[in-house]
C-alpha positions in Angstrom: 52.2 9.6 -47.1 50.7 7.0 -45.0 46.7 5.5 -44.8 45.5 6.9 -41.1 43.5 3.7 -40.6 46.1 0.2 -42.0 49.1 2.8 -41.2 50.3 1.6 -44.9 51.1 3.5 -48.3 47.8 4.0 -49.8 47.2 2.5 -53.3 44.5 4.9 -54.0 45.0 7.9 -51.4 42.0 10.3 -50.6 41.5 12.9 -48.5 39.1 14.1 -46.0 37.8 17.2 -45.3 36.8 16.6 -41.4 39.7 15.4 -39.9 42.5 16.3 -43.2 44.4 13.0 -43.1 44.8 10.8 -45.7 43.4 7.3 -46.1 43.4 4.3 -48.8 40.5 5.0 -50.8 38.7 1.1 -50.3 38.7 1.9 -46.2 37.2 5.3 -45.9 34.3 4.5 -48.1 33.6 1.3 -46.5 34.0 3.0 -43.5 31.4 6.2 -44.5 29.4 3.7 -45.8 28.9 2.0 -42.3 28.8 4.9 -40.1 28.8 7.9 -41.9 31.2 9.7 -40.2 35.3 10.9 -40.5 37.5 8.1 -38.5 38.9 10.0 -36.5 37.0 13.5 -35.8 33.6 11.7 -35.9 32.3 14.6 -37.6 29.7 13.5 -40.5 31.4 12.8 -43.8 29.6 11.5 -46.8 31.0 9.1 -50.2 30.9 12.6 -52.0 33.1 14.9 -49.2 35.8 11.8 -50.1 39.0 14.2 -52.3 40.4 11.8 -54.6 44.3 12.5 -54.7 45.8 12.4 -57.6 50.2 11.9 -56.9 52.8 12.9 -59.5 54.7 10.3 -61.6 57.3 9.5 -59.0 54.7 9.1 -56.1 53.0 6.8 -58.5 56.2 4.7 -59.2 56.5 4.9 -55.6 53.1 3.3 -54.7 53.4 1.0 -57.2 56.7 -0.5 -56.2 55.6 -0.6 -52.5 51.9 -2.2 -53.3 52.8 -3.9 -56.7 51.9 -7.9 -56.2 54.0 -8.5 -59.1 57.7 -8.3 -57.2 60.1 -10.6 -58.3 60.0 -12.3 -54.6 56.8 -12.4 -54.9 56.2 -13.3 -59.2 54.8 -16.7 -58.3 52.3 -15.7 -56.2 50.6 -12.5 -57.3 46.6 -13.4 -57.0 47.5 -14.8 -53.2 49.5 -12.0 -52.3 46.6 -9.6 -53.8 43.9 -11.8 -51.2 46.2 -11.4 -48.4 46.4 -7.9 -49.3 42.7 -7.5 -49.3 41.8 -9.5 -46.0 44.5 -7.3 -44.4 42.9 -3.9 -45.1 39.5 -5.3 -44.3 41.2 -7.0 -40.6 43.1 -2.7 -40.3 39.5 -1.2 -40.7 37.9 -3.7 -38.2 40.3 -3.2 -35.6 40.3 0.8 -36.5 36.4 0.3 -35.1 37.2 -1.6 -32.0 39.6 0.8 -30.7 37.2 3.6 -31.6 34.7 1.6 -30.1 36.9 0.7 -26.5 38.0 4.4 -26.3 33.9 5.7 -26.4 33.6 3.0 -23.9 36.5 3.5 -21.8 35.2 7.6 -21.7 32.0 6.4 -20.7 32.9 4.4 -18.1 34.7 6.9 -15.9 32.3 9.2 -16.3 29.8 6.3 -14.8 31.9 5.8 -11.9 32.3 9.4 -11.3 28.6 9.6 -11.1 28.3 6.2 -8.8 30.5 8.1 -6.6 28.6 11.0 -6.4 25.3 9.1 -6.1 27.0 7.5 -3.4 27.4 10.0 -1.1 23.8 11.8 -2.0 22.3 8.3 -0.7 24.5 8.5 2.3 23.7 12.0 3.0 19.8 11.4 2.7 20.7 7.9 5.3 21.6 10.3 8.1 19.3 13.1 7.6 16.2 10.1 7.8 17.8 8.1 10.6 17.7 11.9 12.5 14.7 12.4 11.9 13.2 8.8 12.8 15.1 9.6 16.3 13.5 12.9 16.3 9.9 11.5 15.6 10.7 8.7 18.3 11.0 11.0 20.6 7.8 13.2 19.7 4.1 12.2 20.6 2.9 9.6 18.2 -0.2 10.9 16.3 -3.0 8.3 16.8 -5.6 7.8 14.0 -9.2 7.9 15.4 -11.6 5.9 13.8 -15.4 6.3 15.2 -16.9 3.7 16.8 -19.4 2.3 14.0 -15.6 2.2 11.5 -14.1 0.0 14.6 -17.3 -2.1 14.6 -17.6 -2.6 11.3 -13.4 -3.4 11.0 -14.4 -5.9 13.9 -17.4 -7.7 11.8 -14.8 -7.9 8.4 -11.9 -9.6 10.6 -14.5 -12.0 12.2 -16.0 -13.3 8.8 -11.9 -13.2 7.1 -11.6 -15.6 10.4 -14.9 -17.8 9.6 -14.1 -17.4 5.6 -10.6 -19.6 6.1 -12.8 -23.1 6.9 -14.7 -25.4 9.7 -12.5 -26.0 12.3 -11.1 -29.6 12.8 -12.1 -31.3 16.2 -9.6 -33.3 18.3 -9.8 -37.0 18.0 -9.9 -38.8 21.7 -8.0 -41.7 21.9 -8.7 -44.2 24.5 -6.4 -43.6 27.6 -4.9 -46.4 29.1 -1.8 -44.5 30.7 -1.0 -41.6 33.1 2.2 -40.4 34.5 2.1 -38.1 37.0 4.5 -34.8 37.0 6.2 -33.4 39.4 4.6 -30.4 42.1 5.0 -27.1 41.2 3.9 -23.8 43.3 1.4 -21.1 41.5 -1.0 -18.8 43.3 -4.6 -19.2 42.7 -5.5 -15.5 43.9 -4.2 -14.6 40.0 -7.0 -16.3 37.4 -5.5 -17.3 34.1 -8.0 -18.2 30.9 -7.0 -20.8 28.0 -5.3 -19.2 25.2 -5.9 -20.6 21.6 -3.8 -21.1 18.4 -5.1 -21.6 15.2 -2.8 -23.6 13.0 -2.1 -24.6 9.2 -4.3 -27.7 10.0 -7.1 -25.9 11.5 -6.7 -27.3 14.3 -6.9 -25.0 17.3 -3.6 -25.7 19.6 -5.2 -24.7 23.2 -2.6 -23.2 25.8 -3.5 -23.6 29.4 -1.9 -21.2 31.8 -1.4 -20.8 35.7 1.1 -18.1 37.4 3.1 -17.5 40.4 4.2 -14.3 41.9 6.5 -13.7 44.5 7.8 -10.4 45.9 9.8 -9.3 43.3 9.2 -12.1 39.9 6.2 -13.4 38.2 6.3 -17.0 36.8 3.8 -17.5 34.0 3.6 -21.5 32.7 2.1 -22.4 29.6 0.8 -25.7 28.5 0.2 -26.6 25.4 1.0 -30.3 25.0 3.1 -32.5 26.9 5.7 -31.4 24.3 5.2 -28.1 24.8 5.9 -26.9 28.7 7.1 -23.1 28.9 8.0 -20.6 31.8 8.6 -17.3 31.7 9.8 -15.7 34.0 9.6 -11.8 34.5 10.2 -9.0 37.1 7.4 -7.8 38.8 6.3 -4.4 37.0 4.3 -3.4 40.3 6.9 -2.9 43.0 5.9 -3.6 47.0 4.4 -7.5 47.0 1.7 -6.4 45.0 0.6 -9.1 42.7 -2.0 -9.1 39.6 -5.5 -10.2 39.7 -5.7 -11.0 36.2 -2.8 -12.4 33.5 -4.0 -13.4 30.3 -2.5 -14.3 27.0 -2.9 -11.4 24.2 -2.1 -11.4 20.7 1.8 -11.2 19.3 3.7 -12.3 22.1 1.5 -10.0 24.7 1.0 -10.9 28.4 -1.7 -8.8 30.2 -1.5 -8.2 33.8 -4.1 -6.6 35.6 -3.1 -4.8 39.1 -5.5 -3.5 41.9 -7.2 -0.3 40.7 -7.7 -1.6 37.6 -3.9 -1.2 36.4 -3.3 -3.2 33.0 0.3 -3.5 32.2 1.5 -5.3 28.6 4.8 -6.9 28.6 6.0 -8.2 25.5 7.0 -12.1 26.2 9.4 -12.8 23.9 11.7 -9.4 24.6 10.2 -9.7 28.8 9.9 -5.8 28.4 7.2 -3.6 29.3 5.0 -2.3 26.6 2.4 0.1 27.9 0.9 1.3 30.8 -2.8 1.5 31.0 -5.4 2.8 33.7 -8.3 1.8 32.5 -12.1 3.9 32.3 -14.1 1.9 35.1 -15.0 3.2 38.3 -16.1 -1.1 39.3 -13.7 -4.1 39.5 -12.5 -5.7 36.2 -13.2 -9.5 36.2 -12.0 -10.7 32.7 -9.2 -9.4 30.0 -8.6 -11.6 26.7 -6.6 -10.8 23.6 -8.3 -12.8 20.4 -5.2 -14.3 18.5 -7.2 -14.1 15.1 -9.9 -11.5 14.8 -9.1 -7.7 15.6 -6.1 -8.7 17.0 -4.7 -5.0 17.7 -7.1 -4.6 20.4 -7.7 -6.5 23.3 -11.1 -6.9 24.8 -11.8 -6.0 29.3 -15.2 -6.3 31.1 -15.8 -5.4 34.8 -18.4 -6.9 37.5 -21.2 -4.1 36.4 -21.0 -5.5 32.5 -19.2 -2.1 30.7 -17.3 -4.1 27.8 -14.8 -1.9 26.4 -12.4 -2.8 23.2 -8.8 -1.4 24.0 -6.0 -1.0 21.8 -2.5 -2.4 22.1 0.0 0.4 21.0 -2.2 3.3 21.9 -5.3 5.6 23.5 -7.8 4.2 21.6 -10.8 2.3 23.4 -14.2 1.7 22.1 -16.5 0.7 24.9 -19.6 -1.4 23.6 -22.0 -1.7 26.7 -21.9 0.6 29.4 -23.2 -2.1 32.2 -25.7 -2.1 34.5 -26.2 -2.0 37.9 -28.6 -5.1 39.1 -25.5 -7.9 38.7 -21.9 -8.7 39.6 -20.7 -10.5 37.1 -17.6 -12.5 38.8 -15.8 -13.7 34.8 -16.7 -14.4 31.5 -15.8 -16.2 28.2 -15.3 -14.9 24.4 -17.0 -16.7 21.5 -14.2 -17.9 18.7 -15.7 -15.5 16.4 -15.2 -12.6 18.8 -19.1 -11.5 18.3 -20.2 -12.6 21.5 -18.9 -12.4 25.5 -20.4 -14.8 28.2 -20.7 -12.9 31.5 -21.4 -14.9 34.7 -22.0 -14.4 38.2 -21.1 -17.4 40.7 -24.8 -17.5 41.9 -26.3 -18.1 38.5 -26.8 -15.4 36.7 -25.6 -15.8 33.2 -25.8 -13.3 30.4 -24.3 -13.2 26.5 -23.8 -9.9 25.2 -23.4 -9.1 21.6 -20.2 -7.3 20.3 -21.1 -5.9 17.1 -23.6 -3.8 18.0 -23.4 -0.4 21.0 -25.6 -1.2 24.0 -27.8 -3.8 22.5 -29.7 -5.9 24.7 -28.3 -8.7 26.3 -29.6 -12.3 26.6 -29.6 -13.9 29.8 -29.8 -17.8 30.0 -31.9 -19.7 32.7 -30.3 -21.4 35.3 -31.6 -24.0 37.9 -31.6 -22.4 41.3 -28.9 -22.4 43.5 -26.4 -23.2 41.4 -23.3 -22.0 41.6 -21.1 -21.3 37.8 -18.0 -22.4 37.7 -17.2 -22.2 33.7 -18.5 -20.9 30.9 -16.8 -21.6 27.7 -18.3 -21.4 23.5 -17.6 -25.1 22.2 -15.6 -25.1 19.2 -18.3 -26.0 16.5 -19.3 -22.0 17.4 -22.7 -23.0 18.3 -22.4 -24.5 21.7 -22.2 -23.1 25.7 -21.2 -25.3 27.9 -21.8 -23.8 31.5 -20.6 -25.8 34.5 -21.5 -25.7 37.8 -20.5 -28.0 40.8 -22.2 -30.8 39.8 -24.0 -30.4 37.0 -23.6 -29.5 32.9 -25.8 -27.1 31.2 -25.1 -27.0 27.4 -27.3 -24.5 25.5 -27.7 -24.0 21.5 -26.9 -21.1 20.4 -28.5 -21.7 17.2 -32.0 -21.6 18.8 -34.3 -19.8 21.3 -32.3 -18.3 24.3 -32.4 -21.0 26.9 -32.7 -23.9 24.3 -30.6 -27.0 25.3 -28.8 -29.2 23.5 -29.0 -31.9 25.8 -30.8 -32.3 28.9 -28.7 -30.6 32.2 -26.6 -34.0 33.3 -25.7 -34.3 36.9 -22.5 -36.0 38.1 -22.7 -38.6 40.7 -21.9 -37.5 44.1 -19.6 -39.0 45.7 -20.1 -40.0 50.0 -16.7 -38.5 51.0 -13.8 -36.6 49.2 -14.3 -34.3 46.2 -15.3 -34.6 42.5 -14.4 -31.9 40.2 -14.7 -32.3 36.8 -13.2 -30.0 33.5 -14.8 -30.7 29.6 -12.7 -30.4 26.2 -13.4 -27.6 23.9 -14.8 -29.5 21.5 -18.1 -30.2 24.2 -17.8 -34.0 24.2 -15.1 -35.2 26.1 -15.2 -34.6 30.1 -12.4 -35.8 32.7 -13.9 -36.4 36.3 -11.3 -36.9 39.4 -12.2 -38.4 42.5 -10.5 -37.9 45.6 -12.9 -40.9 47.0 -11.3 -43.6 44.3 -8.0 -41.6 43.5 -8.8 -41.7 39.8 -9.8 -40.2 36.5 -12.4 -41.0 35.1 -13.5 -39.8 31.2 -17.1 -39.4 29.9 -17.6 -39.2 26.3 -20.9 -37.5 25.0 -22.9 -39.8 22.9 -24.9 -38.1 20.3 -27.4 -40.8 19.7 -28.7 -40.7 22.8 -27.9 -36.8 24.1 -26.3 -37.9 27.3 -22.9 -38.9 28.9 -21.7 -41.9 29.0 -18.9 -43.2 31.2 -15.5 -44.6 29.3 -14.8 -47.5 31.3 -11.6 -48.2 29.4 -10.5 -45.3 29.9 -10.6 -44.9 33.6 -6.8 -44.3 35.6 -5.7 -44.5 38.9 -3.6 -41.9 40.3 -0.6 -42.7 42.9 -2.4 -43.5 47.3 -0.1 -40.6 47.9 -1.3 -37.7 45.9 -2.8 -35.1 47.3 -6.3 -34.1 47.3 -7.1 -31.9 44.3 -9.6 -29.2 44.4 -10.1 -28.4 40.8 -8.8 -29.6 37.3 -8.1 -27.9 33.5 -8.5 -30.2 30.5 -6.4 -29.8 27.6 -5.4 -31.9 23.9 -2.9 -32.0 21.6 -1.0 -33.7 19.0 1.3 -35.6 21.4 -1.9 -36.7 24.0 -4.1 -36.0 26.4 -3.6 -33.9 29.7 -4.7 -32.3 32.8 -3.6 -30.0 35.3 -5.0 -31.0 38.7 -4.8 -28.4 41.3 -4.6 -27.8 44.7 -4.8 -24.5 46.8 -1.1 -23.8 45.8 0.6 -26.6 44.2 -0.5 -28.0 40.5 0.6 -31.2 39.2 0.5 -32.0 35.4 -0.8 -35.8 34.5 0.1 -36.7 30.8 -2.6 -39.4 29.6 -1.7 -41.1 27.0 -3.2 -44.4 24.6 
């Protein structure tokens, strides 16, 4: 008879009663003793379920001859062979574990790659049944979740103060300008108006983007400048077919361009993929004179107002459109400007007549700002400090605080000089304090840098540059700064030409 577990002739044979083999006495007790169960069955066995067995006289000469440490080839050594004996049965009952141990392991195992498997293919099967029905709801109506106009107004007060909350903005530092170099011609059609586009960085700096477009029959090319590092085109097929050509095309937020056609026609293309988003025909029975998309606050809706004043908020991806002031009918408002907080819309009229209405309130009042007589606006735009507007006319500047009493100006209404023949047109930074005038009469540009001690202009003599004999006479000009200079686009009827100013 042989030990189950060292596969020897047991000294000291027992027997179990689990799995009915027959082990060396020292092994199976250890072995009860650590896990409490038979070797082989696994079945629970305890020290008292052990059956000695007791063997006759010639299975005990047997055993002894096979285990006896005192054989004559081995007389000299009894005690080491007895150690070696020991350390053997303890190495056969540590090895009987492992293999135990690797078969429970190796069992568990396939069963854990059977289930993988099968979890596999459930995963798979619940891929294709979701990717159906995402095609399925793709195809369906979209639900759109209404809001009521107090929840939009109120979402539009929290994005403006999450805008203010992130810090002061950081004013552009004028350098003195000492060089100018002249770009080449390039076509654009000034039947389509274009309005500045604004970036707010890491630096809180606010990067400015000055547009102006072209459209031909079938193509519409829409340039931005942002700094004389940064010069896009993009060019895109005409989404109105038969020559007709938008009124409007303004920057919105993610990537948006919005064009607005005769008839009041607003088409989104997405800029990046040059596709068409949405088609939109929007609620007003007058002409729609200014369209804007704020890149920071409540930018999932963009913001239209027409000639009669009827401001309307309308969203991006679907139906919804909260109108704010349904207009009047003693003006003809001809475009407008949008505060940096989105709170407030300028709303001008070329003879004079200049209004601020308030955006987070329905139908509330508007306040209209004096202005001299005669005059005719050319600009309105909200300085970047927040608290300034800068209106200019032909020849003058009007810059009201908004801070105080409607009407109250920062600085008394300064008046260009007039120059005996050619043109002057002028355009101011957005910070309020930095104007470039051109000349046609001296062929030059000329900078004027506010002083704040004395509340008046002052002309930059340093600063003054003459442009090429053979330019062309320019009939209005677009100020703009960034981190690689100063520049300005200087326009005529149908050509602009792009001079980078630089210390």
């Amino acid at each position: 008879m042989f030990c189950a577990i060292s596969g020897k002739v047991p000294r000291k044979p027992v027997f179990s009663p689990r799995s009915r083999n027959i082990f060396e006495k020292s092994l199976l007790e250890q072995y009860v003793k650590d896990t409490g169960k038979d070797p082989i069955t696994n079945e629970l066995l305890s020290i008292e379920d052990i059956v000695e067995i007791v063997p006759s006289a010639q299975q005990a000469s047997l055993i002894e001859s096979t285990n006896s440490a005192t054989l004559k080839a081995n007389y000299s050594i009894p005690n080491l062979l007895t150690s070696l004996q020991n350390e053997w049965d303890a190495i056969m009952l540590e090895n009987f574990k492992l293999r135990s141990t690797l078969d429970t392991l190796s069992k568990k195992l396939s069963t854990v790659m059977y289930e993988r498997d099968a979890a596999k293919l459930v995963a798979a099967q619940l891929l294709m049944e979701k990717n159906e029905s995402s095609d399925n709801s793709s195809k369906s109506p979209q639900r759109t979740v209404v809001i009521t106009k107090e929840e939009f107004l109120q979402g539009l007060l929290q994005s403006s103060r999450d805008f203010v909350a992130k810090g002061k903005l950081k004013a552009y530092k004028w350098p003195t300008l000492k060089n100018l170099e002249l770009l080449p011609a390039q076509n654009y059609s000034c039947t389509i108006k274009t309005y500045p586009y604004k970036e707010l960085n890491h630096l809180m700096y606010y990067e400015k983007w000055i547009s102006v477009c072209r459209c031909d029959i079938s193509t519409l090319y829409f340039t931005q400048l942002k700094d004389l590092k940064s010069l896009t085109t993009l060019t895109t097929p005409n989404p109105r077919t038969g020559e007709e050509q938008p009124i409007i095309v303004s920057r919105g937020s993610c990537n948006r361009l919005l064009l607005l056609y005769p008839g009041n026609h607003i088409i989104i293309l997405d800029s990046k993929k040059n596709i068409a988003l949405r088609e939109i025909e929007a609620d007003s029975s007058n002409q729609i004179i200014y369209m804007y998309g704020h890149n920071e606050v409540n930018t999932e809706y963009f913001i239209w107002a027409d000639n009669k004043g009827k401001i309307v908020f309308q969203s991006y991806a679907d139906e919804s459109q909260y109108t704010v002031h349904s207009g009047k009918l003693d003006v003809d408002y001809t475009s407008g400007a949008l505060h940096k907080d989105s709170l407030l819309l300028a709303l001008h009229s070329s003879e004079g007549i200049l209004d601020v209405y308030s955006l987070s309130s329905t139908d509330q009042a508007s306040s209209r700002f004096p202005m001299e007589k005669d005059v005719k606006i050319k600009e309105v735009k909200f300085s970047d400090n927040g608290y300034w507007m800068v209106v200019s006319c032909d020849r003058i500047v009007a810059c009201f605080d908004l801070r105080k009493d409607v009407g109250t100006l920062a600085y008394p209404i300064y008046t260009l000089p007039e120059s005996k023949t050619g043109t002057v047109v002028y355009d101011i930074d957005d910070s309020g304090k930095n104007m470039i005038v051109y000349s046609s009469e001296n062929r030059s540009l000329a900078v004027n840098k506010f002083d704040k001690k004395t509340k008046s202009w002052i002309n930059d003599e340093a600063s003054t540059l003459d442009l090429p004999n053979e330019t062309a006479d320019f009939s209005d000009i677009e100020v703009l700064c960034g981190d690689s200079g100063v520049a300005a686009i200087l326009k005529t009827n149908d050509k602009f030409r792009i001079a980078a100013l630089s210390p």
